[in-house]
N, C-alpha and C positions, 0 to 999 in steps of 0.2 A: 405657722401652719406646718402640718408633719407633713413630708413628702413619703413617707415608706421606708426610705433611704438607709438602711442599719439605724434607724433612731434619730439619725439627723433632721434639722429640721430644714425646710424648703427651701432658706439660704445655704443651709451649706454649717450652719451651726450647731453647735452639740444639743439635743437634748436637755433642758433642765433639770429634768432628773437627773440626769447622766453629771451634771455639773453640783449638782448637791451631793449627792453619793461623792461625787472625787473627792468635794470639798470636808468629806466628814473622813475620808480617810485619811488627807491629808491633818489633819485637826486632831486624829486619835495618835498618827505615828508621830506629830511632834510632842504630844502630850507623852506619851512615851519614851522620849529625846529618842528617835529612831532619824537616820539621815535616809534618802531615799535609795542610799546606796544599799543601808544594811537591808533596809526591809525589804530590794529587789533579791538583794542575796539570800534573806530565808525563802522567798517565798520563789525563786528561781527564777527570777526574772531580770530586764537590767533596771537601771536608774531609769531612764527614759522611757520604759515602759509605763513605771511608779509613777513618770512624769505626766504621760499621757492619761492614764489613769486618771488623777487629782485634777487634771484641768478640765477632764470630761470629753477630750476628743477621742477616746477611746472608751468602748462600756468594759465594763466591767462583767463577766459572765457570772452565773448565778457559783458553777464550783469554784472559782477563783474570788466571790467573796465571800463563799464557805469558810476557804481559806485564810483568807484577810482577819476575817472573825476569832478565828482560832487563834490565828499568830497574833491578833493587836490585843486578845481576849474582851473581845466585848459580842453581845448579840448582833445578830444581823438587821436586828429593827435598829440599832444605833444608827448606823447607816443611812437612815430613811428620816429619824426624831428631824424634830424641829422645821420639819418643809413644812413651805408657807405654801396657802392654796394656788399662789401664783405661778411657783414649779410645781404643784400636782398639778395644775392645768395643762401641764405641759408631757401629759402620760396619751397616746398614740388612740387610748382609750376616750380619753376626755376631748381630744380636738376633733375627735369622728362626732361629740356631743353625748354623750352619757353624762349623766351625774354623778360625781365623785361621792362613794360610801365612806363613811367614818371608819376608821380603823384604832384599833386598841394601841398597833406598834406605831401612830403618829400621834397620840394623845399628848399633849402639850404640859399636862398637868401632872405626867408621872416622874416624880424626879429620879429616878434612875436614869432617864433620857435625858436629864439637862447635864448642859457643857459646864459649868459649874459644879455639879457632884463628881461628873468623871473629873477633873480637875483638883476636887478634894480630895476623893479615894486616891488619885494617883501620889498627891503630896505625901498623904498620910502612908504608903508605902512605903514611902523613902526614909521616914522617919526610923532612924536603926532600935535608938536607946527604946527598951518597951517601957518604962518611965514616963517620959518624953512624950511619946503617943500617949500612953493612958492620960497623962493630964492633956494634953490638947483634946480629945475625946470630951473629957470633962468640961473643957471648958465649952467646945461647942454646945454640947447639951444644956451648960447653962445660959448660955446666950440662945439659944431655942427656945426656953419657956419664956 
């Protein structure tokens, strides 16, 4: 049950959302190989803020995941992909009892939002030789038809 609380919920526990969000930022800065040290230092923060962050006992404000966005370069629906109805249940909105709307940036079926593509894209970054890439390119494509 939501108490009001900053987001907290009536024991005294983060937000679900609040814990899905950490959790996807935690999920894009290691996909990044980012320690939480660097990415407090781009973003001017310390480790333990990064800390608080990811585990959801602190929110996240709407300009500091502006930020997040920039720096890890992904959207800010990244952020959001992949909750299950069980943490949208858990939006401040839905526990007062409203019905949760369908949304474009939670759509399950766009893979640019799956952990899996970010994961590919990120490999295929690293790839230096453009050889190298282009035939891996190749070869996904033909393992796609």
């Amino acid at each position: 049950m939501w108490s009001g609380n900053r987001g907290r919920n009536s024991d005294g526990s983060p937000n679900k959302i609040d814990a899905h969000v950490g959790k996807r930022l935690r999920l894009r800065r290691a996909m990044l190989g980012f320690s939480q040290e660097q990415l407090g230092a781009v973003a001017g923060l310390s480790f333990q803020q990064i800390q608080k962050y990811e585990r959801g006992t602190n929110r996240i404000s709407a300009s500091r995941l502006w930020d997040f966005s920039q720096i890890l370069r992904v959207p800010i629906s990244f952020f959001y992909a992949e909750m299950t109805d069980d943490v949208a249940a858990g939006s401040p909105r839905m526990l007062g009892g409203a019905e949760r709307e369908p949304s474009f940036s939670q759509r399950r079926d766009d893979p640019m939002l799956r952990e899996e593509t970010l994961l590919l894209i990120n490999a295929l970054e690293r790839i230096t030789d453009e050889d190298v890439r282009a035939s891996f390119v190749q070869m996904i494509k033909a393992l796609g038809k």
